[in-house]
C-alpha positions in Angstrom: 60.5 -5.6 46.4 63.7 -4.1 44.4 61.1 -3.4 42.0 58.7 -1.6 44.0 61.6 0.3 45.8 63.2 1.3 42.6 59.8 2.5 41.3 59.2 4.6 44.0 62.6 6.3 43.9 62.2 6.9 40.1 58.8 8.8 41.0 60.7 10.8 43.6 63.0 11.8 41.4 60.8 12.7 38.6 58.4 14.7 41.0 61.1 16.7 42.7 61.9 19.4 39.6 58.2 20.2 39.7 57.9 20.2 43.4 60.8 22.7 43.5 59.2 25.0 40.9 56.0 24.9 42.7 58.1 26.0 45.8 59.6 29.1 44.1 56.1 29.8 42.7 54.9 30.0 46.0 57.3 32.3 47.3 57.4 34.7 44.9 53.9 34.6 44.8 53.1 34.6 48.7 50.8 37.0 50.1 51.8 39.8 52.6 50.7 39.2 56.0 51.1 40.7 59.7 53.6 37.7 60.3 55.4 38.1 56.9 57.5 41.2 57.2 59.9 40.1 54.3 56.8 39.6 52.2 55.3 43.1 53.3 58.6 44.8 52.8 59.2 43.4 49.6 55.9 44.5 48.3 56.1 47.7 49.5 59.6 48.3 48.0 58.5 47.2 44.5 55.8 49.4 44.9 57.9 52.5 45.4 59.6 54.2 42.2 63.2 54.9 41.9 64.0 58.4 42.2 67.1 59.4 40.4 69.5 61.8 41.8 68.7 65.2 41.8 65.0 63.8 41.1 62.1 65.2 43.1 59.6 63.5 44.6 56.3 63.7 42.5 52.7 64.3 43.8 51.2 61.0 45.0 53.8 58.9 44.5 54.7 56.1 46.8 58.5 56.7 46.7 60.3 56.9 49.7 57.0 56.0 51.6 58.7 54.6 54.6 57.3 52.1 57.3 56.8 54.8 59.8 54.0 56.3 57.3 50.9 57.2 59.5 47.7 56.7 57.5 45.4 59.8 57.1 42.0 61.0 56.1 41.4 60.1 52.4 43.9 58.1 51.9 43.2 54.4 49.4 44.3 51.8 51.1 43.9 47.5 50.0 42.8 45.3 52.8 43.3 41.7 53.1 42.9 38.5 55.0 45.0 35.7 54.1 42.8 32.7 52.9 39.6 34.8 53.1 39.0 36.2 49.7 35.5 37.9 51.0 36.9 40.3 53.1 39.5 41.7 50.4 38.6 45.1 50.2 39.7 48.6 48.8 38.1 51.1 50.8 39.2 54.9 51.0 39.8 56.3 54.6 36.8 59.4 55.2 37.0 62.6 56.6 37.4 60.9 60.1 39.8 59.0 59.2 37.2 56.0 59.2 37.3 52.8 56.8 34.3 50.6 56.7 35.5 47.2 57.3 33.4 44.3 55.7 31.6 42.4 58.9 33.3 44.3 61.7 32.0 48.4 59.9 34.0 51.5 60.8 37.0 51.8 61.8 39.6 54.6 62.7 42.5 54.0 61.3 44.0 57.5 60.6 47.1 58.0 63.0 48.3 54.0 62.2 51.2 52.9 60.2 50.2 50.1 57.9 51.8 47.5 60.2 49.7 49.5 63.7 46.3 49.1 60.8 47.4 45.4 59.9 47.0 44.4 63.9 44.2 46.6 64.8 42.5 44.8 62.1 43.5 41.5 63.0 42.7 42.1 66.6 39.2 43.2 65.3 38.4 40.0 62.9 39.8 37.9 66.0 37.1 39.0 68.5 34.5 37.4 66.8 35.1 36.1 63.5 38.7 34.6 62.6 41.0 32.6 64.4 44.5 34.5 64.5 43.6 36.2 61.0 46.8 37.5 58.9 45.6 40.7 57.6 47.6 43.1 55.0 47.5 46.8 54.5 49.1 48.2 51.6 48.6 51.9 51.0 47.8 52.3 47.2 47.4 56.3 47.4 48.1 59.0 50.3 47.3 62.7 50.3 49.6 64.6 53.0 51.4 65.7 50.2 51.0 69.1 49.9 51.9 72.8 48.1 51.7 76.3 49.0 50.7 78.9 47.3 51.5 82.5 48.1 50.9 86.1 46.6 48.8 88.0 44.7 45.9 85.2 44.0 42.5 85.3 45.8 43.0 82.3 48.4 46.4 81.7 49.5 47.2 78.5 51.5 48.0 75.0 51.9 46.4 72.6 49.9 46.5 68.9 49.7 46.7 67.3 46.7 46.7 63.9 44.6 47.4 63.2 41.0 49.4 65.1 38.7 49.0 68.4 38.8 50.4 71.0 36.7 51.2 75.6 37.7 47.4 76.4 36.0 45.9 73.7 37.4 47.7 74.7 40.7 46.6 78.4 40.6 43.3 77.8 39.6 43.0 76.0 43.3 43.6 79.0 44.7 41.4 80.8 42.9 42.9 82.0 40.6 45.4 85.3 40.5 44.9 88.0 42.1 43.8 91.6 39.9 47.4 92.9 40.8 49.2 89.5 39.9 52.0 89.9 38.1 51.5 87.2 35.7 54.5 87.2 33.9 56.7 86.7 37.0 55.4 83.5 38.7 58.2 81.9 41.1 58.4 78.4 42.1 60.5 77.3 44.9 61.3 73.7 45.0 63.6 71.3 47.7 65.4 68.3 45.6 66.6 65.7 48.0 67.5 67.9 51.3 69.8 70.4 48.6 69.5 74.4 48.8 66.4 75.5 47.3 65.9 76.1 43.8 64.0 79.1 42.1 62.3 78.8 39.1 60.3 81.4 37.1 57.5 81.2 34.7 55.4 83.8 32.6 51.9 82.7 32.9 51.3 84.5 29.6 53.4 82.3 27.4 52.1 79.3 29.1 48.4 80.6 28.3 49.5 80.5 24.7 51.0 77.1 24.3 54.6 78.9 23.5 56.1 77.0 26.5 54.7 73.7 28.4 52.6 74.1 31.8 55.2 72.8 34.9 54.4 69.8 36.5 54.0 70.9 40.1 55.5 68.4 42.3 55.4 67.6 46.3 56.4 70.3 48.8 56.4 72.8 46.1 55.9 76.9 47.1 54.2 79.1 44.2 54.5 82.7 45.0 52.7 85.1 42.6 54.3 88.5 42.4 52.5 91.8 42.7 52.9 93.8 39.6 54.7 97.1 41.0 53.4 99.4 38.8 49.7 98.5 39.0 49.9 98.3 42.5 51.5 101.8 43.0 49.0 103.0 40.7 46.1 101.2 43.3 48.1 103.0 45.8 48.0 106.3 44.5 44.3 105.9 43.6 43.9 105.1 46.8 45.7 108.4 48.2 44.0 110.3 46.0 40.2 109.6 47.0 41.5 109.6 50.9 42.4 113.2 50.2 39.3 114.0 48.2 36.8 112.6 51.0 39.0 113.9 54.0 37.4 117.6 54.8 40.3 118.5 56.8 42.7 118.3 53.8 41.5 121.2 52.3 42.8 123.6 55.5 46.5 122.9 54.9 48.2 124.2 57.9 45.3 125.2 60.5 
Protein backbone atom coordinates (compact mmCIF):
# COMPACT_ATOMS: atom_id res chain seq x y z
CA UNK A 1 0.00 0.00 0.00
CA UNK A 2 3.06 2.46 0.96
CA UNK A 3 4.04 1.52 -2.40
CA UNK A 4 1.16 2.31 -4.33
CA UNK A 5 0.62 5.57 -2.27
CA UNK A 6 4.12 6.75 -2.82
CA UNK A 7 3.74 6.03 -6.58
CA UNK A 8 0.91 7.94 -6.91
CA UNK A 9 2.32 10.96 -5.15
CA UNK A 10 5.51 10.80 -7.29
CA UNK A 11 3.12 11.01 -10.43
CA UNK A 12 1.45 14.01 -8.91
CA UNK A 13 4.34 15.64 -8.48
CA UNK A 14 5.86 14.95 -11.75
CA UNK A 15 2.58 15.96 -13.59
CA UNK A 16 2.02 19.26 -11.77
CA UNK A 17 4.98 21.46 -13.74
CA UNK A 18 3.22 20.50 -16.96
CA UNK A 19 -0.21 20.95 -15.72
CA UNK A 20 0.79 24.43 -14.56
CA UNK A 21 2.23 25.35 -18.01
CA UNK A 22 -0.76 24.01 -19.68
CA UNK A 23 -2.73 26.47 -17.27
CA UNK A 24 -0.72 29.58 -18.27
CA UNK A 25 -1.00 28.43 -21.94
CA UNK A 26 -4.50 28.57 -21.61
CA UNK A 27 -4.83 31.86 -20.36
CA UNK A 28 -2.81 33.59 -22.34
CA UNK A 29 -4.21 31.91 -25.15
CA UNK A 30 -8.09 32.14 -24.16
CA UNK A 31 -10.48 33.39 -26.56
CA UNK A 32 -12.45 36.67 -26.09
CA UNK A 33 -16.01 36.18 -25.22
CA UNK A 34 -19.21 38.23 -24.19
CA UNK A 35 -18.54 36.87 -20.51
CA UNK A 36 -14.70 37.50 -20.70
CA UNK A 37 -14.30 41.22 -20.37
CA UNK A 38 -10.55 40.94 -19.20
CA UNK A 39 -9.95 38.73 -22.29
CA UNK A 40 -11.85 41.30 -24.61
CA UNK A 41 -10.07 44.21 -23.14
CA UNK A 42 -6.83 42.75 -23.20
CA UNK A 43 -7.22 41.99 -26.86
CA UNK A 44 -8.41 45.06 -27.70
CA UNK A 45 -5.59 46.97 -25.94
CA UNK A 46 -2.87 45.02 -27.73
CA UNK A 47 -4.51 45.78 -30.67
CA UNK A 48 -4.28 49.49 -30.33
CA UNK A 49 -0.81 51.28 -31.16
CA UNK A 50 1.01 53.52 -28.82
CA UNK A 51 0.88 57.02 -29.72
CA UNK A 52 3.68 58.98 -28.53
CA UNK A 53 3.31 62.37 -27.24
CA UNK A 54 2.75 65.07 -29.45
CA UNK A 55 1.86 62.03 -31.97
CA UNK A 56 -1.27 62.16 -34.10
CA UNK A 57 -3.59 59.73 -34.60
CA UNK A 58 -3.14 58.11 -38.13
CA UNK A 59 -5.88 57.17 -40.61
CA UNK A 60 -7.35 53.78 -39.75
CA UNK A 61 -5.68 53.08 -36.94
CA UNK A 62 -7.09 51.35 -33.95
CA UNK A 63 -5.44 53.63 -31.36
CA UNK A 64 -7.44 55.08 -28.84
CA UNK A 65 -10.42 53.04 -30.15
CA UNK A 66 -12.32 53.09 -26.92
CA UNK A 67 -15.20 50.72 -25.75
CA UNK A 68 -17.91 53.19 -26.41
CA UNK A 69 -16.90 52.79 -30.36
CA UNK A 70 -20.26 52.47 -32.30
CA UNK A 71 -19.86 50.32 -35.34
CA UNK A 72 -20.70 51.94 -38.77
CA UNK A 73 -21.30 51.21 -42.42
CA UNK A 74 -18.21 49.61 -43.98
CA UNK A 75 -16.50 48.94 -41.20
CA UNK A 76 -14.28 45.00 -41.07
CA UNK A 77 -15.19 43.48 -38.23
CA UNK A 78 -14.04 39.38 -36.91
CA UNK A 79 -16.86 37.35 -35.57
CA UNK A 80 -16.65 34.48 -33.36
CA UNK A 81 -18.42 31.80 -31.38
CA UNK A 82 -16.50 30.18 -28.77
CA UNK A 83 -16.14 26.31 -29.52
CA UNK A 84 -17.84 26.80 -32.93
CA UNK A 85 -15.10 27.18 -35.48
CA UNK A 86 -17.87 27.23 -38.43
CA UNK A 87 -19.38 30.33 -37.64
CA UNK A 88 -15.91 32.34 -37.41
CA UNK A 89 -16.33 34.89 -39.85
CA UNK A 90 -14.85 38.17 -41.23
CA UNK A 91 -17.50 39.94 -42.80
CA UNK A 92 -17.49 43.85 -43.70
CA UNK A 93 -20.54 45.87 -42.52
CA UNK A 94 -22.60 47.27 -46.07
CA UNK A 95 -24.00 50.44 -46.85
CA UNK A 96 -26.85 49.61 -44.37
CA UNK A 97 -24.88 49.00 -41.90
CA UNK A 98 -25.78 45.17 -42.48
CA UNK A 99 -23.39 42.01 -41.88
CA UNK A 100 -24.43 38.66 -43.17
CA UNK A 101 -24.18 36.38 -40.38
CA UNK A 102 -23.43 32.61 -41.26
CA UNK A 103 -27.04 30.63 -40.47
CA UNK A 104 -28.90 33.46 -38.91
CA UNK A 105 -28.13 36.24 -42.60
CA UNK A 106 -28.33 39.94 -42.19
CA UNK A 107 -27.99 41.74 -39.56
CA UNK A 108 -27.86 45.49 -38.50
CA UNK A 109 -25.27 46.11 -36.59
CA UNK A 110 -24.28 49.76 -37.28
CA UNK A 111 -25.08 51.98 -34.17
CA UNK A 112 -23.58 48.87 -31.70
CA UNK A 113 -20.51 49.03 -29.71
CA UNK A 114 -18.66 45.71 -30.06
CA UNK A 115 -19.87 44.57 -26.62
CA UNK A 116 -24.07 45.86 -27.79
CA UNK A 117 -22.92 43.55 -31.47
CA UNK A 118 -21.39 40.64 -29.22
CA UNK A 119 -25.00 40.21 -27.36
CA UNK A 120 -27.19 40.97 -30.23
CA UNK A 121 -25.39 38.17 -31.85
CA UNK A 122 -25.48 35.96 -29.08
CA UNK A 123 -29.16 36.63 -28.50
CA UNK A 124 -29.54 35.78 -32.33
CA UNK A 125 -27.53 32.25 -32.40
CA UNK A 126 -29.53 31.48 -28.99
CA UNK A 127 -33.07 31.62 -30.58
CA UNK A 128 -32.55 28.76 -32.61
CA UNK A 129 -29.22 27.35 -32.83
CA UNK A 130 -26.77 27.64 -29.69
CA UNK A 131 -27.23 27.24 -26.18
CA UNK A 132 -25.95 30.53 -24.34
CA UNK A 133 -23.26 31.04 -27.31
CA UNK A 134 -20.19 33.28 -26.29
CA UNK A 135 -19.75 35.38 -29.30
CA UNK A 136 -16.66 37.99 -29.97
CA UNK A 137 -16.53 41.07 -31.95
CA UNK A 138 -13.32 42.62 -32.58
CA UNK A 139 -13.30 45.54 -35.03
CA UNK A 140 -10.23 44.92 -37.32
CA UNK A 141 -10.87 48.25 -39.51
CA UNK A 142 -13.37 51.38 -39.08
CA UNK A 143 -13.92 54.32 -41.47
CA UNK A 144 -15.50 57.42 -39.48
CA UNK A 145 -12.27 58.76 -39.81
CA UNK A 146 -12.42 61.54 -41.87
CA UNK A 147 -10.63 64.92 -43.59
CA UNK A 148 -11.78 68.01 -45.09
CA UNK A 149 -10.91 69.53 -47.82
CA UNK A 150 -11.50 73.18 -48.57
CA UNK A 151 -10.73 75.87 -51.40
CA UNK A 152 -9.97 76.24 -54.69
CA UNK A 153 -10.39 72.37 -55.89
CA UNK A 154 -13.49 71.14 -57.91
CA UNK A 155 -15.40 69.15 -54.93
CA UNK A 156 -14.90 70.32 -51.58
CA UNK A 157 -16.09 68.28 -48.63
CA UNK A 158 -15.92 65.57 -46.17
CA UNK A 159 -14.63 62.41 -47.08
CA UNK A 160 -14.17 59.23 -45.34
CA UNK A 161 -11.22 57.46 -45.60
CA UNK A 162 -9.13 54.23 -44.82
CA UNK A 163 -5.52 53.36 -45.39
CA UNK A 164 -2.74 55.55 -45.66
CA UNK A 165 -3.20 58.27 -47.54
CA UNK A 166 -0.89 60.95 -48.58
CA UNK A 167 -1.81 65.45 -49.70
CA UNK A 168 -1.93 64.19 -53.75
CA UNK A 169 -3.71 61.34 -53.11
CA UNK A 170 -5.94 63.54 -50.81
CA UNK A 171 -6.56 66.18 -53.47
CA UNK A 172 -7.04 64.03 -56.23
CA UNK A 173 -10.43 62.87 -54.02
CA UNK A 174 -11.63 66.01 -54.43
CA UNK A 175 -11.09 66.27 -57.74
CA UNK A 176 -8.40 67.66 -58.05
CA UNK A 177 -7.49 71.70 -57.70
CA UNK A 178 -9.33 74.06 -58.83
CA UNK A 179 -8.03 76.34 -62.29
CA UNK A 180 -7.48 79.28 -59.73
CA UNK A 181 -5.56 77.01 -57.08
CA UNK A 182 -2.79 78.41 -55.80
CA UNK A 183 -0.71 75.44 -55.86
CA UNK A 184 2.29 76.52 -54.25
CA UNK A 185 0.46 77.59 -51.05
CA UNK A 186 -1.44 74.44 -49.85
CA UNK A 187 -2.34 74.68 -45.91
CA UNK A 188 -2.86 71.87 -43.72
CA UNK A 189 -4.39 72.27 -40.41
CA UNK A 190 -3.94 69.56 -37.95
CA UNK A 191 -5.22 68.96 -33.95
CA UNK A 192 -2.30 66.80 -31.98
CA UNK A 193 -3.82 65.46 -28.82
CA UNK A 194 -6.58 68.28 -27.84
CA UNK A 195 -3.30 71.10 -28.28
CA UNK A 196 -3.86 74.50 -30.42
CA UNK A 197 -3.95 73.86 -33.93
CA UNK A 198 -1.04 73.60 -36.10
CA UNK A 199 -0.55 75.09 -39.67
CA UNK A 200 1.46 73.55 -42.01
CA UNK A 201 2.21 74.61 -45.62
CA UNK A 202 3.24 72.79 -48.75
CA UNK A 203 4.04 73.84 -52.48
CA UNK A 204 2.30 71.20 -54.56
CA UNK A 205 4.95 72.03 -57.24
CA UNK A 206 7.94 70.72 -55.45
CA UNK A 207 6.09 67.80 -54.31
CA UNK A 208 5.07 67.10 -58.15
CA UNK A 209 8.83 66.95 -58.66
CA UNK A 210 10.11 64.61 -56.09
CA UNK A 211 12.22 67.75 -54.48
CA UNK A 212 10.30 67.22 -51.14
CA UNK A 213 8.21 63.98 -49.88
CA UNK A 214 4.26 63.88 -50.31
CA UNK A 215 2.64 64.44 -46.42
CA UNK A 216 1.10 61.63 -44.95
CA UNK A 217 -2.43 63.04 -44.30
CA UNK A 218 -3.56 61.83 -41.05
CA UNK A 219 -7.18 61.68 -39.16
CA UNK A 220 -9.21 64.92 -38.62
CA UNK A 221 -6.96 66.65 -40.92
CA UNK A 222 -8.32 70.20 -42.90
CA UNK A 223 -6.60 70.86 -46.46
CA UNK A 224 -7.46 74.31 -47.60
CA UNK A 225 -6.21 75.22 -51.11
CA UNK A 226 -5.58 78.94 -51.59
CA UNK A 227 -6.84 80.93 -54.48
CA UNK A 228 -4.10 82.46 -56.39
CA UNK A 229 -4.73 86.36 -56.00
CA UNK A 230 -3.49 87.45 -58.99
CA UNK A 231 -5.21 84.98 -61.37
CA UNK A 232 -8.30 85.49 -59.67
CA UNK A 233 -8.23 89.34 -59.93
CA UNK A 234 -7.37 88.88 -63.33
CA UNK A 235 -10.77 86.36 -63.72
CA UNK A 236 -12.32 89.22 -61.96
CA UNK A 237 -11.47 91.88 -64.21
CA UNK A 238 -12.18 89.68 -67.17
CA UNK A 239 -15.19 89.30 -65.92
CA UNK A 240 -15.94 93.25 -65.48
CA UNK A 241 -14.76 93.71 -68.62
CA UNK A 242 -17.24 91.50 -70.83
CA UNK A 243 -20.19 92.74 -68.16
CA UNK A 244 -19.41 96.20 -69.53
CA UNK A 245 -19.06 95.22 -73.13
CA UNK A 246 -22.55 93.24 -73.23
CA UNK A 247 -24.32 95.84 -70.96
CA UNK A 248 -26.03 98.42 -73.58
CA UNK A 249 -26.67 100.91 -70.97
CA UNK A 250 -22.92 101.31 -70.26
CA UNK A 251 -22.31 103.08 -73.17
CA UNK A 252 -24.81 106.28 -72.02
CA UNK A 253 -22.56 107.28 -69.11
CA UNK A 254 -24.67 109.63 -67.13
CA UNK A 255 -28.34 109.55 -68.82
Amino acid sequence: MHYVLNWLLALCMAAAPAMLMAQQQVAAGRQPVATDVAANQALRTDAAVQLQPGQALPLNTLAGLGADYRLGPNDLIDIEVFGVPDLKRTVRLNSSGMASLALVGNMVLAGFTAPQAEAAIAAKYSEKYLQDPQVSVFIKEFTTQRITILGAVHKPGIYPVTGQLTLLRALALAGGRGSYANVNEINLFRSVNQQPQQKLTFDLDKIGNGEVADPDILADDVIVVNRDPARTAMRDSLFSDILTMLNPFSYLGGF
